[in-house]
Backbone as numpy.savetxt, mean C-alpha at the origin, in Angstrom:
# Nx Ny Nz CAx CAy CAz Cx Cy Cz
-23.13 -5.45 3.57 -22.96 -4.31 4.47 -21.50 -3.86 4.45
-21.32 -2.52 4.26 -19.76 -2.08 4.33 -19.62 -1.39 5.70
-17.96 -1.51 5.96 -17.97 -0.86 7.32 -17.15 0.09 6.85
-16.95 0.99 7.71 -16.04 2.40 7.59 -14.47 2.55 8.45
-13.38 3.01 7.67 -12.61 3.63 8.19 -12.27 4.96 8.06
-11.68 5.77 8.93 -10.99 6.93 9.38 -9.72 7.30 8.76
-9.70 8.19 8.00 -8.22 8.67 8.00 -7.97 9.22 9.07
-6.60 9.42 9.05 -6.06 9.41 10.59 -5.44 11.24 10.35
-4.80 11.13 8.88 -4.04 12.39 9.06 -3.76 13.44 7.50
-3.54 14.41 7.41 -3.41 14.98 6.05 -4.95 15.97 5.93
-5.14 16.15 4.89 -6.37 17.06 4.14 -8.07 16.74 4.71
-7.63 15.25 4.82 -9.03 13.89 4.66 -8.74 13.45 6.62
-8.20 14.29 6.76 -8.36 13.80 8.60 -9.65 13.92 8.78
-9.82 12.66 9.57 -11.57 12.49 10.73 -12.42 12.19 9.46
-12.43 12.16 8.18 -13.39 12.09 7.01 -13.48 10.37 7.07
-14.26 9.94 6.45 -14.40 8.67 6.73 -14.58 7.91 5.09
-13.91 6.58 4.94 -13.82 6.10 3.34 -15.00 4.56 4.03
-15.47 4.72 3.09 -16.27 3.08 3.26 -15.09 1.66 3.11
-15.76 0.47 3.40 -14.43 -0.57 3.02 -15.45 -1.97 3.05
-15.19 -2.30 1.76 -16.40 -3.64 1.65 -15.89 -5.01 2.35
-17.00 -5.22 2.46 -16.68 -6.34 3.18 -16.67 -7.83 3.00
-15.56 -8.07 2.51 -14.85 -9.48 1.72 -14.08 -10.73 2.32
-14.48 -11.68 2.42 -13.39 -12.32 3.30 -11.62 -11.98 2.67
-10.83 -12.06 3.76 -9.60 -11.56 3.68 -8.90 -10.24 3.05
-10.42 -9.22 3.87 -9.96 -8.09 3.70 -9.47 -7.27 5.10
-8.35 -7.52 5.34 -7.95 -6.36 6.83 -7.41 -5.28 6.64
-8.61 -4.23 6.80 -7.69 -2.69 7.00 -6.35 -2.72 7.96
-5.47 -2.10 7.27 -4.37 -1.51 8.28 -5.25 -1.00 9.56
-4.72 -1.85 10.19 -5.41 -1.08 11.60 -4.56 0.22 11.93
-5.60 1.27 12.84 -4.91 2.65 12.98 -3.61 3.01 13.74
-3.28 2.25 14.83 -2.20 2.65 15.30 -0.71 1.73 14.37
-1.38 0.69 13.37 0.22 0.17 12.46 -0.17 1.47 11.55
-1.15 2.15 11.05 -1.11 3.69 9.65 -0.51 4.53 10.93
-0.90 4.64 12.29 -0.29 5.99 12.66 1.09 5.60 12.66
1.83 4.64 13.05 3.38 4.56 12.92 4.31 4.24 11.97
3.55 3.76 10.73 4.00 4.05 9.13 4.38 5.15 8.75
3.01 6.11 9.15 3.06 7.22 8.64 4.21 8.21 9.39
4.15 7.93 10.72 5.64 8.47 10.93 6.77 8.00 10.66
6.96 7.30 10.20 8.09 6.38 10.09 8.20 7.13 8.36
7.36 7.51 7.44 7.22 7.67 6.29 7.40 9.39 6.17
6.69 10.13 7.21 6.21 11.56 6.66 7.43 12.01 6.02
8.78 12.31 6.37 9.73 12.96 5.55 9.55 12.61 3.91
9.14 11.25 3.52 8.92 11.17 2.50 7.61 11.06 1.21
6.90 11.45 1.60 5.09 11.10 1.22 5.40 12.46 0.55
5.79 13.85 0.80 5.22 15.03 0.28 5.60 15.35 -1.24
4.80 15.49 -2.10 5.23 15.21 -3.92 5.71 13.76 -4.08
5.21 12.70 -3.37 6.13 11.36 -3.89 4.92 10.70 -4.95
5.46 9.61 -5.30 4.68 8.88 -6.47 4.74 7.59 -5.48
3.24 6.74 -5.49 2.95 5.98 -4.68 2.32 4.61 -5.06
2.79 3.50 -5.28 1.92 2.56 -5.62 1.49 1.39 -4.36
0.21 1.30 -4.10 -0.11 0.56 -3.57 -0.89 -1.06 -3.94
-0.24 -1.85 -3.92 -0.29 -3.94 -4.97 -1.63 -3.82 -4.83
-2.06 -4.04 -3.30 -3.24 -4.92 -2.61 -3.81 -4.17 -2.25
-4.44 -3.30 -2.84 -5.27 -1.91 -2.30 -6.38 -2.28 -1.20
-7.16 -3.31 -1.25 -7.89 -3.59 -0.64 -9.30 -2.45 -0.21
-8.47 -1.72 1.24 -9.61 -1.01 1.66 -9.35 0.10 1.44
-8.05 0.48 0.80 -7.50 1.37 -0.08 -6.97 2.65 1.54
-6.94 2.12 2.90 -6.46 2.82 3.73 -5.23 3.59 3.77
-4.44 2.43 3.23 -2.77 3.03 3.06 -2.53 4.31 1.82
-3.54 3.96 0.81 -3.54 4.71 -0.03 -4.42 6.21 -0.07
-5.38 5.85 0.45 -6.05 7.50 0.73 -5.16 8.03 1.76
-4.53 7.46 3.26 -4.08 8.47 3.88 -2.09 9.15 3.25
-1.86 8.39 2.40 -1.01 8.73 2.12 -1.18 10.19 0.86
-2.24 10.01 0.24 -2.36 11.01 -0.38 -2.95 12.01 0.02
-3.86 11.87 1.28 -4.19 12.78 2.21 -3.21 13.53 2.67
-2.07 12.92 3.04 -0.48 13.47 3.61 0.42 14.62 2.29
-0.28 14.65 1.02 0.75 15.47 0.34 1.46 14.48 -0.53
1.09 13.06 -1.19 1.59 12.47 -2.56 1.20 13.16 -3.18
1.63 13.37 -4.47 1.33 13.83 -6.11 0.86 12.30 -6.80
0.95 11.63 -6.75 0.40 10.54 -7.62 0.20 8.96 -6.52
-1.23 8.19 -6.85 -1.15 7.11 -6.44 -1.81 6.28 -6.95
-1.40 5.29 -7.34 -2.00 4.46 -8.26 -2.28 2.99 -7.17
-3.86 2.73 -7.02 -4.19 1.63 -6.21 -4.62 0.20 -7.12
-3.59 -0.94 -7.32 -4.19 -2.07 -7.56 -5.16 -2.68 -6.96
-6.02 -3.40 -7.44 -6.75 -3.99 -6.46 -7.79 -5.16 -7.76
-8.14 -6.24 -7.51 -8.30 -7.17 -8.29 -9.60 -7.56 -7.99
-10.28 -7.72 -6.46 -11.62 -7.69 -6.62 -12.34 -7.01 -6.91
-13.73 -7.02 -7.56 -14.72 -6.10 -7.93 -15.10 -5.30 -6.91
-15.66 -5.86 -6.22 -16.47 -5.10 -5.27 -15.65 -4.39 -4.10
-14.49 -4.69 -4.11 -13.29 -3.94 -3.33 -12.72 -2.61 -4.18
-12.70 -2.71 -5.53 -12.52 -2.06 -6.56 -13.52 -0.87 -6.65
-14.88 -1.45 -6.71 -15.72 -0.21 -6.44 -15.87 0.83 -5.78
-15.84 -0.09 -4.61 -16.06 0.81 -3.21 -14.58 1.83 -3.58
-13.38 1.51 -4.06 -12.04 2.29 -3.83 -12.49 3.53 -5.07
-13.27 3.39 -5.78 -13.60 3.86 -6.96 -14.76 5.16 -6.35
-15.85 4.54 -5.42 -16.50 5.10 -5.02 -15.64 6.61 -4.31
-15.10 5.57 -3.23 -13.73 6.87 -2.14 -13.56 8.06 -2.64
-12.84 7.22 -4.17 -11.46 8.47 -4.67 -13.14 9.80 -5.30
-13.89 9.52 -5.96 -14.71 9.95 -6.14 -15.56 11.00 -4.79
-15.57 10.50 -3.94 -16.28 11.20 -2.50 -15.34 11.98 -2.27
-14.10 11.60 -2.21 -13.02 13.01 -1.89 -12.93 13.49 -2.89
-13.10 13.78 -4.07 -12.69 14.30 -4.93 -10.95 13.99 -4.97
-10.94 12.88 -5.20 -8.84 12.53 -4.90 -8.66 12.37 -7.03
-8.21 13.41 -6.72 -7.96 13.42 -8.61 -6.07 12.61 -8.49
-5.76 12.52 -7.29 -4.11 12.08 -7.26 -4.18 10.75 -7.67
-5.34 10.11 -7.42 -5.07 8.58 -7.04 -6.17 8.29 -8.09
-5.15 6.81 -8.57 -5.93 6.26 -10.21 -6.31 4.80 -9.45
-7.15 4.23 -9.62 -7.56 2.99 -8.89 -7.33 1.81 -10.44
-7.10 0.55 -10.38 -6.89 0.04 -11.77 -7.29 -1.50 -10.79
-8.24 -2.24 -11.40 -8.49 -3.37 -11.49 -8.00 -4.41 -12.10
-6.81 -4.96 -11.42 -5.94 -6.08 -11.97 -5.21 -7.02 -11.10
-4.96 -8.16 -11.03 -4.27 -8.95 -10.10 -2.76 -8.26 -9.98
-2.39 -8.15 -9.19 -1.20 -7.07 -9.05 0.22 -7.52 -9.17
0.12 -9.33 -9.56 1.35 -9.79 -9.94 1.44 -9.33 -11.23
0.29 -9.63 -11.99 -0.30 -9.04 -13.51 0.13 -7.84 -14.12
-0.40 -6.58 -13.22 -0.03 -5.13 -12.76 1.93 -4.85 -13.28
2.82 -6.13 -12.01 4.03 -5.84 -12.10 4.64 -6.62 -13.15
4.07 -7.20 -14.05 4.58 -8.40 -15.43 4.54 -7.29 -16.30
3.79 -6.46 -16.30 4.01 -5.09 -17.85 4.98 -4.69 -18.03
5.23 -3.92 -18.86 6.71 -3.16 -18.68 5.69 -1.84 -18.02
6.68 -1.14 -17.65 6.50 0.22 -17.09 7.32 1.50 -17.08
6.95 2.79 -17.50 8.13 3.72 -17.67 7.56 4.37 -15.93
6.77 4.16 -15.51 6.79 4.98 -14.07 7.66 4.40 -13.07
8.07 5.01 -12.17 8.99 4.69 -10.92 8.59 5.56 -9.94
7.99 4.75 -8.77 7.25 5.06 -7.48 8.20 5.32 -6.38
8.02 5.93 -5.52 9.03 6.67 -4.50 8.81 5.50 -3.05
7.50 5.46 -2.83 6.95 4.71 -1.71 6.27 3.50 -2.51
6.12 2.32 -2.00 5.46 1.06 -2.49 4.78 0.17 -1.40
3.50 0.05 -1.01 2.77 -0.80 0.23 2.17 -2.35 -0.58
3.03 -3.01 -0.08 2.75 -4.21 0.33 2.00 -5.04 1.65
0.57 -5.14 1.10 0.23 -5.95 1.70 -0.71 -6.68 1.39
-1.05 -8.08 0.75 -1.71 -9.02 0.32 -2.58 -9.60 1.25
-3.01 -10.65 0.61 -4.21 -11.39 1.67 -2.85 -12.12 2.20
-3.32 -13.05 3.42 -2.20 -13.63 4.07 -2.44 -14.68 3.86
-0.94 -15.81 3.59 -1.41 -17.26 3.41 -0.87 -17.37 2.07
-0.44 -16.94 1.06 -0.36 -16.75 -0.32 1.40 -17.00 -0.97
1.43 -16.48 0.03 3.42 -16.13 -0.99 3.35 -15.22 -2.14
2.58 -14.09 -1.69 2.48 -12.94 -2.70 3.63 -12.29 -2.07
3.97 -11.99 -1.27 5.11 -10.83 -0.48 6.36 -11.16 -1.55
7.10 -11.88 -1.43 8.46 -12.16 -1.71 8.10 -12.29 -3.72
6.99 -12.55 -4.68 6.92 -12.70 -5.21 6.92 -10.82 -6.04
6.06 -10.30 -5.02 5.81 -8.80 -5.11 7.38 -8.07 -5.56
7.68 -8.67 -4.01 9.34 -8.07 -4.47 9.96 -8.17 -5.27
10.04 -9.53 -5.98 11.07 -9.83 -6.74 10.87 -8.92 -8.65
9.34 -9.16 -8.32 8.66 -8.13 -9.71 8.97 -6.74 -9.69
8.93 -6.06 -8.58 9.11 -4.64 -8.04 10.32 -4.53 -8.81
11.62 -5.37 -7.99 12.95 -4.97 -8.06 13.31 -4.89 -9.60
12.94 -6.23 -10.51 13.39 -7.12 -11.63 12.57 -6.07 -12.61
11.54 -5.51 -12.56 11.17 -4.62 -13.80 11.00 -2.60 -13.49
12.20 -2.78 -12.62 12.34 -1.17 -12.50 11.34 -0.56 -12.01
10.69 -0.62 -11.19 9.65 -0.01 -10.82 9.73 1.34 -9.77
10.68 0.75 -9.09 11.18 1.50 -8.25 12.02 2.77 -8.28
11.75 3.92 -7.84 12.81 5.13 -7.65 13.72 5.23 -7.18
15.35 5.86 -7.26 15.94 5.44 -5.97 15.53 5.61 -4.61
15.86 4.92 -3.81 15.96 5.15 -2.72 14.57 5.34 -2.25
13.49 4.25 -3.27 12.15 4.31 -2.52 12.35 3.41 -1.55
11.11 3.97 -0.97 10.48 2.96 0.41 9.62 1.73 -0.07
9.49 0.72 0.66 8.34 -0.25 0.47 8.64 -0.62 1.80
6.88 -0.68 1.90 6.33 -1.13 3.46 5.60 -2.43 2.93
5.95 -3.49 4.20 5.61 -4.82 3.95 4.93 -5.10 5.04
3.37 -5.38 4.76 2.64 -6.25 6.24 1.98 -7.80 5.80
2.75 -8.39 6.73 2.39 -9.73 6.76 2.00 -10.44 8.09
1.95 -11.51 8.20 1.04 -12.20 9.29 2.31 -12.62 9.86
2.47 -12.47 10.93 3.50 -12.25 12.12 4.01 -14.17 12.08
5.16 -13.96 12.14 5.97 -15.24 12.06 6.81 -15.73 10.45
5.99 -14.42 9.95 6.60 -15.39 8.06 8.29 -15.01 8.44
9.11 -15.33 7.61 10.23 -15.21 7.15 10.35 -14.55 5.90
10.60 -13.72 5.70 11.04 -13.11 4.02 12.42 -13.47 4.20
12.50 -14.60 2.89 13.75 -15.07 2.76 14.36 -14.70 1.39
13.72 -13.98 0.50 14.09 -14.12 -0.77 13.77 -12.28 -1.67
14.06 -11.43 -0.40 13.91 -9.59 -0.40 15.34 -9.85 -1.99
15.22 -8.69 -2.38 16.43 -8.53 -2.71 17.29 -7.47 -1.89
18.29 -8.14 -2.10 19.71 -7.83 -1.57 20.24 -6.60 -1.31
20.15 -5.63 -2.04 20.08 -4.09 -2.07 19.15 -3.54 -1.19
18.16 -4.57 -0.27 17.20 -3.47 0.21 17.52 -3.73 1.55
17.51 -2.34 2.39 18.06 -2.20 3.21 16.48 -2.22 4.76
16.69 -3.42 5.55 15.64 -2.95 6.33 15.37 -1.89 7.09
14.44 -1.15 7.60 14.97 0.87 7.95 14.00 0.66 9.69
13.13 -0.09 9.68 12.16 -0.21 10.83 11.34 -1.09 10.40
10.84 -2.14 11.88 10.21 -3.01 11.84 9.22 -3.47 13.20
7.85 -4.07 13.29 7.09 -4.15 14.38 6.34 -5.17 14.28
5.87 -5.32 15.14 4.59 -6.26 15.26 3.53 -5.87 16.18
2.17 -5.78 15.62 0.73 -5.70 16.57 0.35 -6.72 16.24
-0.41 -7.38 17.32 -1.17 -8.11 17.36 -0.51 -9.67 16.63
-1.12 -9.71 15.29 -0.97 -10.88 14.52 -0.36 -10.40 12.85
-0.17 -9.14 13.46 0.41 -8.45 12.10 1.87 -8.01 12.11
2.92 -8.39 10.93 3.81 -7.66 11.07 4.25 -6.72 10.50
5.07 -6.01 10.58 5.21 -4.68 9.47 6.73 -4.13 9.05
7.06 -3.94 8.78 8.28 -3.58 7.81 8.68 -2.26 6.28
9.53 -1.86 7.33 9.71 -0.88 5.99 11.14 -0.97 5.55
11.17 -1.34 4.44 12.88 -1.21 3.79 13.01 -0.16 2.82
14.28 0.34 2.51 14.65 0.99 1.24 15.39 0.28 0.51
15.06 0.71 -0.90 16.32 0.44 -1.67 17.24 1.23 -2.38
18.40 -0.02 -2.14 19.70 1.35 -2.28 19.98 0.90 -3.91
């Protein structure tokens, strides 16, 4: 059985994306996307967007709902993969390329693209976060002065960001935490 989320804002407001249902899959809940997204709007409009842990692919449809030009969603399970496959297909989202791959995998390639915005958020429990980063930073991935938003399970420590990245805003709901840095 799949359950449904809401975009919140952009083209695809009130439209609804399916989201399968996997153990250690948590949609961004709506009020951490509504305060991302403000925390973000100056920058989403024509940006290039990669999202690791696509999952329920929330962060990524409403951001391209908002006015990205490009988004490319990792995502490594099948049936999480589909359903994101299904989405981009129901909206007709020609912006956003969905790619089935473990997303440490994803950042080990070389790459000539460089993303403006970058969402981090993995299953929790893992030590994917700090590993994410260090791939991000170490094979150029990044644009200047992109964003990356980081949600993790409230209490971790990121001890090992790189150094150049500047934290810009940070919160906690519930059992979730959230974080957005740039890098300079």
């Amino acid at each position: 059985m799949n359950n449904k989320i809401k975009i919140i804002g952009g083209q695809w407001r009130s439209r609804q994306i399916d989201v399968v249902n996997v153990q250690g899959l948590r949609p961004t809940p709506n009020r951490v996307r509504e305060t991302l997204f403000n925390w973000l709007q100056a920058d989403i409009f024509n940006s290039r967007c990669l999202d690791l842990f696509a999952g329920s692919g929330a962060l990524s449809f409403e951001v391209a709902s908002r006015g990205a030009k490009a988004v490319v969603q990792i995502e490594n399970n099948l049936a999480a993969y589909r359903i994101l496959q299904a989405n981009v297909e129901k909206l007709n989202a020609s912006q956003i390329q969905t790619i089935q791959l473990d997303a440490l995998a994803y950042l080990n390639k070389p790459t000539k693209l460089q993303f403006d915005i970058v969402f981090i958020d993995p299953p929790f429990g893992f030590g994917l976060v700090e590993q994410s980063c260090e791939l991000l930073d170490k094979g150029n991935w990044l644009a200047p002065y992109a964003k990356i938003y980081i949600e993790t399970e409230t209490g971790l420590i990121l001890e090992q960001l790189p150094k150049h990245w500047q934290l810009l805003k940070d919160k906690v709901a519930g059992d979730v935490a959230y974080r957005l840095f740039e890098a300079l």
